[in-house]
C-alpha positions in Angstrom: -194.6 33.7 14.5 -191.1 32.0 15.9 -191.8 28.7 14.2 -191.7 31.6 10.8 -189.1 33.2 11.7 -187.4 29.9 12.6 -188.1 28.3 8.8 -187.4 31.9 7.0 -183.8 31.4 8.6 -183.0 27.7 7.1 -180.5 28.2 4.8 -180.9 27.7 1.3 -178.7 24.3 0.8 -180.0 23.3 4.1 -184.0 23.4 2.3 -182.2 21.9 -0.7 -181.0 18.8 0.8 -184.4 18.3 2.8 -186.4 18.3 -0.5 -184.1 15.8 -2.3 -184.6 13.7 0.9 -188.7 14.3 0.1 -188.4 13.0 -3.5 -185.8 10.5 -2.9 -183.1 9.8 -4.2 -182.6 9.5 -8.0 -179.7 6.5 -8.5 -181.2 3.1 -7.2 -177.7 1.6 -6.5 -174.2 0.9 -8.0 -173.9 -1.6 -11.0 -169.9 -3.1 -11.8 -168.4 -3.4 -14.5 -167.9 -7.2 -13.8 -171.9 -7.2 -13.1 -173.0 -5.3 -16.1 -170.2 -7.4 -18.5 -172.0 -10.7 -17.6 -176.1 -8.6 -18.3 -174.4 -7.7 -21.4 -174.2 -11.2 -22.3 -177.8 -12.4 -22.2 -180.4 -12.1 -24.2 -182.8 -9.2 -23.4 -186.0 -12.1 -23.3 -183.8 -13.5 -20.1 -183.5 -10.3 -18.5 -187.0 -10.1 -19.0 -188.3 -13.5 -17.4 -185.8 -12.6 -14.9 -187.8 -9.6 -13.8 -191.0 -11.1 -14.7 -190.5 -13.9 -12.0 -189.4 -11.4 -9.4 -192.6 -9.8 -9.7 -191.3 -6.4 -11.1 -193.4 -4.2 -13.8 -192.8 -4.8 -17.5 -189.0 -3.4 -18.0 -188.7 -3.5 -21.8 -188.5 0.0 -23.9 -191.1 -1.2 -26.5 -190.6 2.1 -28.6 -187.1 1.5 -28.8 -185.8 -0.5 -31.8 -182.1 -0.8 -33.3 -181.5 1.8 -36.1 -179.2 -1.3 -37.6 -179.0 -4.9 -37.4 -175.7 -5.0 -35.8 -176.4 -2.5 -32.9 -176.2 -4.0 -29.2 -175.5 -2.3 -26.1 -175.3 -2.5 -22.4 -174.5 0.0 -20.0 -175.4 2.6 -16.8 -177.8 4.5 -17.5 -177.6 8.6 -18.3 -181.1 9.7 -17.8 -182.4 12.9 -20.3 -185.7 14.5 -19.9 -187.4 16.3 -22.5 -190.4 18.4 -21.6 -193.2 20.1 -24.3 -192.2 23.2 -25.4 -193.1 26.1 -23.6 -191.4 30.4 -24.5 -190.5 30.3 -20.1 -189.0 26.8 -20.6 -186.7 27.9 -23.4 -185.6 30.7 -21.8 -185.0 29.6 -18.2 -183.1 26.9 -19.1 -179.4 26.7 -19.3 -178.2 27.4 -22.6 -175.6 26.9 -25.1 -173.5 24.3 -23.7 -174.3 24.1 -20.1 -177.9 23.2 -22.0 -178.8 20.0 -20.0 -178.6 17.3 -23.1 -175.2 18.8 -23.4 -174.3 17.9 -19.6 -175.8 14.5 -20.1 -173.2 13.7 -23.0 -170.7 14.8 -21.2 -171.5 11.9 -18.5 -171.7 9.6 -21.3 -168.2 7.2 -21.8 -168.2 3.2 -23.2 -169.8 1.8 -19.9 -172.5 3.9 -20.0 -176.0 4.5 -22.4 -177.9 7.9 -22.7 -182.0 7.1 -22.6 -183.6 10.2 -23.8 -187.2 10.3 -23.0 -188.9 12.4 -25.3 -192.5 13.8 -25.5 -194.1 11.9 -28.4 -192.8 8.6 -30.4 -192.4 11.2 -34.0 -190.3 13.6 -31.9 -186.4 14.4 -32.7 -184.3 14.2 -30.0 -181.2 14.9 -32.1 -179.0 14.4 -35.2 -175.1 14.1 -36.2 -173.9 17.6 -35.1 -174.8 16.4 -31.6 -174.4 13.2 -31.5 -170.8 13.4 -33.4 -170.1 14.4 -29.6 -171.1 11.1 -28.3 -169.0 9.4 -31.3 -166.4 11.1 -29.7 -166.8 10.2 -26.4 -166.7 6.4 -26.7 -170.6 6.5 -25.9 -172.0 2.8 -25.0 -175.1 3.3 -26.9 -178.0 5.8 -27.2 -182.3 4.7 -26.2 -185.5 7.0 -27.0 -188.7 6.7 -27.2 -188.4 9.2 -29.8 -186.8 9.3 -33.3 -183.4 10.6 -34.5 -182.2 12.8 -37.8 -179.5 12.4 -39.6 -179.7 8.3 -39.9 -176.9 7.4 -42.3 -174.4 9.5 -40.5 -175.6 8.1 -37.2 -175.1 4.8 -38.0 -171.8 5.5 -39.8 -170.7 6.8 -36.3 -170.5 3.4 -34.7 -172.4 3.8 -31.4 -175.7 1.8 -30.8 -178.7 3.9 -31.4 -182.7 2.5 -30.7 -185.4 4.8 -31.3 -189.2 4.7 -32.2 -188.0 5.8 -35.2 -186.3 8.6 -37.9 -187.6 11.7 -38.8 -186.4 15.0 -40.9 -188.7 17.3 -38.3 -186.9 19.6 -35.8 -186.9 18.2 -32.2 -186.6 22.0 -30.4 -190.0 22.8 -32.0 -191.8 20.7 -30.2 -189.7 20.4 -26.9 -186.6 21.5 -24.8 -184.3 19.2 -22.4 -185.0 19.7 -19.0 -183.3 17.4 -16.5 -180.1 15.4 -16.3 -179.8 12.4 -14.4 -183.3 12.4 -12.6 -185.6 9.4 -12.6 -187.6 9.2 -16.2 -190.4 8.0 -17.3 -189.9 6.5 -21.3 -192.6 4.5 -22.9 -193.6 4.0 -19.8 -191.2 2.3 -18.4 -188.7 4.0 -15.2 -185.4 4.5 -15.8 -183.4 5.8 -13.1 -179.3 6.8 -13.3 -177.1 3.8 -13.0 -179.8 1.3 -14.1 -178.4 -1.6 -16.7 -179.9 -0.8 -20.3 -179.6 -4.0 -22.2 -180.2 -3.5 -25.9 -180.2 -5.9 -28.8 -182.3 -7.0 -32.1 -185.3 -7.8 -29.8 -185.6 -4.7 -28.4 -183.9 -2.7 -25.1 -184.3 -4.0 -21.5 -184.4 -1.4 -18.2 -182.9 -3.8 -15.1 -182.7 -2.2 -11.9 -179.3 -1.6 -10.1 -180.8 -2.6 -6.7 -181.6 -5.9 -8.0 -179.6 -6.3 -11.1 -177.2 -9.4 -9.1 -180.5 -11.0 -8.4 -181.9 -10.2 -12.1 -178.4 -11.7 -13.7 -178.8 -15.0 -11.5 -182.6 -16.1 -12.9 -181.9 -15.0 -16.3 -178.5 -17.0 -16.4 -179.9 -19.6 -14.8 -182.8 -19.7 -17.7 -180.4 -19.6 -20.4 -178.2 -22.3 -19.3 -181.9 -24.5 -19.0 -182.8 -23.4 -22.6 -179.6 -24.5 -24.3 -180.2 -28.0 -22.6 -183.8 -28.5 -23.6 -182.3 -27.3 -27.2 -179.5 -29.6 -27.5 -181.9 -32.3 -26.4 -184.3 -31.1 -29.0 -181.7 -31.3 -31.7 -180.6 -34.7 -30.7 -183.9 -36.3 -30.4 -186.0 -34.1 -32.4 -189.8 -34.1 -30.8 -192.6 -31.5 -29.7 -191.0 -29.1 -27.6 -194.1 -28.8 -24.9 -192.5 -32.3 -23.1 -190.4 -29.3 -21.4 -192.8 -26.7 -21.6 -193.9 -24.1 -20.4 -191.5 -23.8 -17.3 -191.1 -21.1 -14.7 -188.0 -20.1 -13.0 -188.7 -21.3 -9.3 -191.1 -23.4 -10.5 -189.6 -26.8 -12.2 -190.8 -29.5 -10.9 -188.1 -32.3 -9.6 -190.3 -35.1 -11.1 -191.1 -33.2 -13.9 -189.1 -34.4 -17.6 -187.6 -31.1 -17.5 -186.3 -31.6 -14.0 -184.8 -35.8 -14.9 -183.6 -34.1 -18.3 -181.5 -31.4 -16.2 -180.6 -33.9 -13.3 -178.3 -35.7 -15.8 -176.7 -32.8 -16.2 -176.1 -32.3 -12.9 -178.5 -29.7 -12.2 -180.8 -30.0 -9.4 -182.8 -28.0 -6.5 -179.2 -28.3 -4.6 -177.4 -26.2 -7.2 -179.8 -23.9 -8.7 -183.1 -21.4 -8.0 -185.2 -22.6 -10.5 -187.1 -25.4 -8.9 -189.9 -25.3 -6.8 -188.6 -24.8 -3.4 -185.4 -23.2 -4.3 -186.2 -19.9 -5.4 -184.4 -17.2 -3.2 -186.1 -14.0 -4.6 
């Protein structure tokens, strides 16, 4: 009966705190600018085998492609939750403006990318009265597994938009935004708030901000390799599988790979992808 009495008089920010510290917390870590300059630079496939090596679940949005040819993007991640439409949901939500989506633009500037996770891949999860607001705010880019309305004025804004798609249907008819800035779940891949989001015209990469230093290492590292096996390549044109397959952490010293990079002055000394000299 105490021990009741006892819980009855926790306070309600008190029980608040102690349930975020149940579910954890939803940011993974802090990306810098300098950090998430030099992701923005390589290729999503890098970032990829970069994460791929480190033993981490796939981290590519595979329902998310460009809505143009010319759309990159890389920033922090603004996280958007839609859920299925329900009457309770609609009306126990914030609306108008303090709507959540509305909150999540409002977090949105030029270093950071608002992923949207909708309920199905046909799904609208806005158009150009909305996202005018994102034009206006400098917005880094936009990511849903979901489509958009409105393409041509969309594009004609500027901002990076990948979707599953375009549609003419009515997202709120099918669901409501829930949550801002809580960990997502989008084509199955997690997204929590501050992650990197890569995008470009292979598709948009999720790299975690609590290894995203360790993520930019392999994946330069990999790049640097691949322009000296190509530049070989071109010079002395041959079958490429003299060099190939290779594994980051895994080239072999004695291999032709590791004598072709040796004379350029990269060995086990100076970089983590030989055998021996991965530090992940």
């Amino acid at each position: 009966m105490f021990s009741s009495a006892l819980r009855n008089a926790v306070s309600p920010v008190a029980r608040t705190a102690r349930r975020t510290f149940a579910m954890g917390p939803a940011a993974g870590g802090v990306i810098s600018d300098e950090l998430l300059d030099k992701l923005g630079g390589l290729s999503t496939q890098a970032l990829v085998d970069g994460l791929w090596v480190m033993g981490w679940p796939p981290s590519q949005i595979d329902n998310a492609a460009p809505l143009h040819p010319s759309h990159k993007c890389v920033g922090r991640a603004v996280t958007l939750n839609f859920v299925p439409v329900r009457p309770d949901i609609a009306q126990d939500k914030p609306a108008g403006g303090e709507s959540p989506e509305y909150e999540a633009f409002e977090k949105c500037g030029p270093k950071e990318v608002l992923v949207m996770a909708s309920v199905g891949p046909n799904e609208s999860v806005g158009g150009d009265i909305k996202f005018l607001r994102l034009k206006q705010l400098g917005c880094g880019g936009l990511v849903t597994d979901g489509a958009v309305r409105d393409t041509d004025e969309i594009i004609d804004y500027g901002f990076p938009c990948f979707s599953n798609g375009t549609t003419a249907r009515q997202g709120p008819a099918a669901m409501q935004p829930w949550e801002c800035n809580g960990v997502i779940n989008i084509s199955g891949v997690t997204v929590r708030p501050g992650d990197a989001i890569v995008g470009d015209q292979d598709g948009v990469v999720v790299v975690p901000a609590k290894v995203a230093s360790m993520v930019f290492d392999i994946a330069h590292g990999r790049e640097v390799i691949e322009g000296i096996v190509k530049e070989e390549l071109t010079k002395n044109p041959g079958p490429p599988g003299i060099y190939y397959p290779f594994m980051s952490g895994k080239i072999k010293v004695d291999s032709p790979l590791g004598k072709l990079l040796a004379t350029k002055g990269i060995t086990p000394e100076n970089s983590n992808q030989f055998e021996g000299s991965a530090n992940w």
